[in-house]
N, C-alpha and C positions, 0 to 999 in steps of 0.2 A: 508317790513312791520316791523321790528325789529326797527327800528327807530319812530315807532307810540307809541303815549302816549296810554296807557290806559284810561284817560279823561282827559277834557280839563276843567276849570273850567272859566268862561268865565262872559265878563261886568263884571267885580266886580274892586271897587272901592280898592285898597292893602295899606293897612297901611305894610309892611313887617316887618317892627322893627330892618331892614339888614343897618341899614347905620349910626348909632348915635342917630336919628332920629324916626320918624314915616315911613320914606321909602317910601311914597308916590308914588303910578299909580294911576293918575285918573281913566283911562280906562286898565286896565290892565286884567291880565290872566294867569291861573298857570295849568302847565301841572305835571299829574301825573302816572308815571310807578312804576309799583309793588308793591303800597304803600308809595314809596319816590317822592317828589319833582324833577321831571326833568326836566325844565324849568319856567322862571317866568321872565313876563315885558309886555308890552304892547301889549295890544289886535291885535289892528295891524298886528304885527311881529309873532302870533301866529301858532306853528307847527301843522304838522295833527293830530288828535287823533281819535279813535275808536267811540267815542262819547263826548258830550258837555253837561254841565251841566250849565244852565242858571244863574249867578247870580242875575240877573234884575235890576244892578245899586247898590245893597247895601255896606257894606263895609266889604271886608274878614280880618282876622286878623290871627297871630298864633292861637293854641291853644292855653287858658290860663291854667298857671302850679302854683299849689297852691302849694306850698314848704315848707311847714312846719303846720302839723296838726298830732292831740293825737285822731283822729275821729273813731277810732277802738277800743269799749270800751265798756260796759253794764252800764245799770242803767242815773240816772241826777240826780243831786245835787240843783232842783229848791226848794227845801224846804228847805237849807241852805240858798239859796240866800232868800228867804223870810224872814229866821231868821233874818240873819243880819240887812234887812230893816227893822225890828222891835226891831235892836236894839242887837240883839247878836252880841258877840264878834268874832273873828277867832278861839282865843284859847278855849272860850264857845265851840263851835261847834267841836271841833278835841278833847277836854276835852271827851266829850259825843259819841268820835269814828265816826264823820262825816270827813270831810275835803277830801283829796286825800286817804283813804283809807276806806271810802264808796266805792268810784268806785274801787278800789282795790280789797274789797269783793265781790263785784257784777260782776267784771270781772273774778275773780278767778273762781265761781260760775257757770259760764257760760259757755255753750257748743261750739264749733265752730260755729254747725248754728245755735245760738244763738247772738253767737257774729255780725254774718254775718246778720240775721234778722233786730235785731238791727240800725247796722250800715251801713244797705243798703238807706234807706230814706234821712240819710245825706248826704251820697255819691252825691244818683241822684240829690239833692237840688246842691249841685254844677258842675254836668254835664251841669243841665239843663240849666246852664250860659255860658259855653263853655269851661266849665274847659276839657284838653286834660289828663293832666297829672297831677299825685299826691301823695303825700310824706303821709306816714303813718308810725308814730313811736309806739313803741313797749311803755311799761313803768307801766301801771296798774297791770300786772302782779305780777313783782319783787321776781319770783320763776322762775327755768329751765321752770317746765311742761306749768304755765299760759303763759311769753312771746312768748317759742314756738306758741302756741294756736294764740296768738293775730298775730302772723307775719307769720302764714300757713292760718288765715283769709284773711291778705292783701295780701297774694299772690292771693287768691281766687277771691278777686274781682277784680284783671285783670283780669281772665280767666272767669269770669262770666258777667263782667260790661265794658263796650267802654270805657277804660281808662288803660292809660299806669301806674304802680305803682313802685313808690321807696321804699323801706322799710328802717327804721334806726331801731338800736336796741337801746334802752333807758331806758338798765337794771338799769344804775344810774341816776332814775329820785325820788326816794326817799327812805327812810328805810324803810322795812317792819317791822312790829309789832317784829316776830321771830329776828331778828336780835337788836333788841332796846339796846341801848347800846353800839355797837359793829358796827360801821360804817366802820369800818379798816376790819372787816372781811367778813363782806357784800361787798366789792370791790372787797378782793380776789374772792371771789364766783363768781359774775358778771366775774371777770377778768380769772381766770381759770376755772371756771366751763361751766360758760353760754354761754359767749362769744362763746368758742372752739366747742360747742355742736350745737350751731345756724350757726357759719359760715360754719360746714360740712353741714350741712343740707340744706345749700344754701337760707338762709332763711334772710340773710344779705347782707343791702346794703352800710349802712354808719354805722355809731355808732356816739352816742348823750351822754351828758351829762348836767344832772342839777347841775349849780357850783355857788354855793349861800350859804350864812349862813345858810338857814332852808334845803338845800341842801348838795353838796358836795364841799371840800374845791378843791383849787388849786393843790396841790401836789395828791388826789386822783384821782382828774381828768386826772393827768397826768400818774398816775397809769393806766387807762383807756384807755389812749390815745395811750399808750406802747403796752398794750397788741392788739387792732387793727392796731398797726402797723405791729406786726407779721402776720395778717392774711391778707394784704396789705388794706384794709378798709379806704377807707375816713371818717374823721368824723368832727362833726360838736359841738355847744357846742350852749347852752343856758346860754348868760353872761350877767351879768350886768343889771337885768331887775331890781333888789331892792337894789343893793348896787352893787359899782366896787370892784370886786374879782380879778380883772385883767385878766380873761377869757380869752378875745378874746385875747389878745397877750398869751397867751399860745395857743390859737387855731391858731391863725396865724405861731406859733413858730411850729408847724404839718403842718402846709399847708390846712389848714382847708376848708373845703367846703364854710364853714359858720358859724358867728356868727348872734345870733338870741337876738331880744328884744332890748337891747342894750340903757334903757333908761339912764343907769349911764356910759355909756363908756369915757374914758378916752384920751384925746390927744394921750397918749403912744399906749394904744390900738387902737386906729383909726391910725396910723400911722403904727404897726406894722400888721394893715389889709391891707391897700394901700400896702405896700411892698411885702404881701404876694397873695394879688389878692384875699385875703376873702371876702365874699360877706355880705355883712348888711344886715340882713332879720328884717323886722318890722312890729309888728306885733301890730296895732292899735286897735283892738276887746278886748286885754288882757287888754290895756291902759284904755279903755274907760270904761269894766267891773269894773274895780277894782278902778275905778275914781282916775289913779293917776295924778299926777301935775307937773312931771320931765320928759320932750321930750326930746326924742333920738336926738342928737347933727347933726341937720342935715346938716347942715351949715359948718361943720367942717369935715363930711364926702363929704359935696362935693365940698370942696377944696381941699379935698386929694383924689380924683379921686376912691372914695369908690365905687363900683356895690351897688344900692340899689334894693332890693327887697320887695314885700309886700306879708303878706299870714292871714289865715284867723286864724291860733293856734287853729282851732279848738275843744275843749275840755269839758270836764262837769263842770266843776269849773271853768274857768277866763275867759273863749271864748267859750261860744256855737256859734259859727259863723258859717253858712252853704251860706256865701254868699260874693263871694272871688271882685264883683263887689259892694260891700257895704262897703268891709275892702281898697278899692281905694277910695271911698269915704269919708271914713274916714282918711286916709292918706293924703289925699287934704286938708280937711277943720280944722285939728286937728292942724298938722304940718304943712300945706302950701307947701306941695308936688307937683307939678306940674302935670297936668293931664298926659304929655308924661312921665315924671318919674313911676308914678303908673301904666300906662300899660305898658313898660319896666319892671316893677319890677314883674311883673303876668306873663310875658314872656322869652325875653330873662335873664332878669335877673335870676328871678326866676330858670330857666333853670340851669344857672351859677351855682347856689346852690345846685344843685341836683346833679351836675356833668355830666349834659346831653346836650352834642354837637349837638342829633341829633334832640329836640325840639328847640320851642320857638322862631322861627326866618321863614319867608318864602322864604328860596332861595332852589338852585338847590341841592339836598343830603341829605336835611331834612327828616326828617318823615312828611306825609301831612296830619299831621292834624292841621286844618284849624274852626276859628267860625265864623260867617256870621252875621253882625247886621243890624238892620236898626233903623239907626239914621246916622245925617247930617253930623258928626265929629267925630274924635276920640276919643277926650276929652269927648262927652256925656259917654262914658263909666262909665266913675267918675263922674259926675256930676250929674245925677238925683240920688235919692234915693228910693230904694224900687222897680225899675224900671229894669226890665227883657227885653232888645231890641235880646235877641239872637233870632236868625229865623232857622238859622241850624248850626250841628258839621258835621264835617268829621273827621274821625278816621283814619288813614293811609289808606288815601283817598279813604271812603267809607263814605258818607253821612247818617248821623241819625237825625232825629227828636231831639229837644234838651230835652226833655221829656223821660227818659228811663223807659223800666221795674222793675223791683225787680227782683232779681234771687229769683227761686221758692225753 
């Protein structure tokens, strides 16, 4: 009996994402022991299991892994965004203390289950797609006690909520007020203070920075990038989304997880990501928010055998996105993404970026979780708009309803 799957997931049509490709079984079948992946291929050839779980012909896919969201936060900025449509300026609005330290205040403010109340409805709006897996950075805080707070919430909703969780720390995502001035000493702080205090506490998974003009320069990032190297930390970096900083060749010059946005990147830094195996995350919701007109060079990442990924940036200012099959949508019809790129990039790719071997792909060693659609093709994924085809998740293979609770 030691050789029986715990279930067998059966008829189901497999996009795997295991071969270049879509990975196609018509009629295929994926067995699962212990919450991993122990075989997978055609219905046919199918081992014994304990029990079978009917797909009815629809089409299994990984779970989709949204790799890059700030969706652990208090408060919305919709009345900015309506200023501006009537006409206000950016620097109007951060003049008069709104922009990214509204949510600043409002997150400092907040209690854990407050953070957690909050930011549970966004969550479940992208379970209920088939999201398995999901990246939540730290960043509105920009004090020890607030980041702690926001990345003891994302630990919480793995333990409360069907979904596997990355954490980034994203102490250098802007100045706080108290530091104004003093951008060199606000790094240190980040870099000896926060850093050291979060990675005991186990509370980190990557480390992110904002490296932009109205952000941080290159040489502090790389301040940043130094000190997560002592704590051995992958990290990632948000480059080049208003102007080339040359980012991502310094993230790639780290071994970078991922460079993210990437609308200004440069030949150099597309080239010194190919070399480094960085992944291109693109993040279409911030593009489209902020109506800009400079697309990420896509054409030139995939001549140079760049991994792209797509994610939803989730966030109160440039991406309120809660819908990681609408940010493929946009990826297709913005840029002319191909629909097998956009579910690669929610998948295996995505995966890539996170540093996680054991999502994102349907073969034998995975973690099984798995989302179920019904529709004709893979490519409807991407292709309708507004259109919700999941039918069910499996969470390391344990089937849920795509509809979750709220943690109480």
């Amino acid at each position: 009996m030691s050789d029986v799957a715990d279930v067998l997931f059966t008829h189901a049509r497999l996009a795997t994402m295991a071969d270049g490709g879509y990975g196609i079984v018509d009629d295929g079948a994926v067995a699962v022991r212990d919450g991993l992946i122990s075989w997978v291929g055609p219905r046919s050839e199918a081992p014994a299991a304990a029990r079978e779980h009917d797909c009815g012909g629809l089409w299994l896919t990984p779970g989709l892994v949204d790799c890059h969201t700030h969706i652990v936060h208090a408060g919305n900025r919709s009345d900015e965004w309506e200023a501006r449509l009537n006409g206000a300026s950016y620097e109007d609005i951060a003049r008069q203390g709104g922009g990214i330290m509204s949510t600043v205040r409002a997150t400092r403010a907040a209690s854990e289950d407050e953070l957690l109340r909050q930011s549970a409805p966004r969550i479940a709006a992208l379970l209920a797609e088939g999201v398995t897996t999901l990246e939540i950075k730290s960043g509105y805080g920009l004090d020890l006690a607030s980041e702690a707070r926001m990345l003891r919430v994302a630990r919480r909703v793995a333990s409360t909520m069907p979904v596997n969780v990355a954490t980034t720390f994203l102490g250098a995502h802007a100045l706080p007020p108290e530091f104004a001035g003093r951008a060199g000493d606000y790094i240190v702080e980040v870099c000896e203070r926060m850093l050291p205090a979060l990675a005991r506490e186990g509370l980190v998974d990557a480390v992110d920075v904002f490296c932009e003009r109205i952000g941080f320069t290159h040489a502090q990032t790389a301040q940043v990038f130094e000190a997560a190297r002592k704590y051995r930390l992958p990290v990632k970096l948000h480059a080049e989304q208003l102007s080339d900083q040359d980012g991502a060749a310094l993230v790639a010059e780290y071994g970078g997880l991922s460079a993210d946005h990437l609308e200004h990147l440069s030949p150099r830094g597309a080239e010194a990501m190919a070399r480094a195996g960085t992944v291109a995350v693109l993040l279409p919701g911030a593009y489209y928010f902020l109506r800009e007109t400079v697309m990420p060079p896509l054409s030139l990442l995939r001549e140079l055998g760049v991994p792209l990924a797509v994610a939803t940036d989730c966030n109160p200012g440039t991406s309120p996105m809660t819908s990681l099959l609408l940010a493929m949508n946009m990826a297709c019809t913005m840029w002319r993404m191909t629909p097998l790129e956009a579910l690669r990039g929610c998948t295996v790719n995505a995966a890539r970026a996170l540093g996680r071997g054991d999502v994102g792909v349907i073969e034998a060693g995975r973690r099984a979780d798995f989302a179920l659609w019904d529709i004709a093709r893979p490519a409807d994924l991407a292709y309708a708009i507004g259109a919700n085809p999941c039918r069910l998740v499996v969470n390391g293979g344990v089937p849920r309803a795509p509809r979750v609770s709220l943690p109480a």
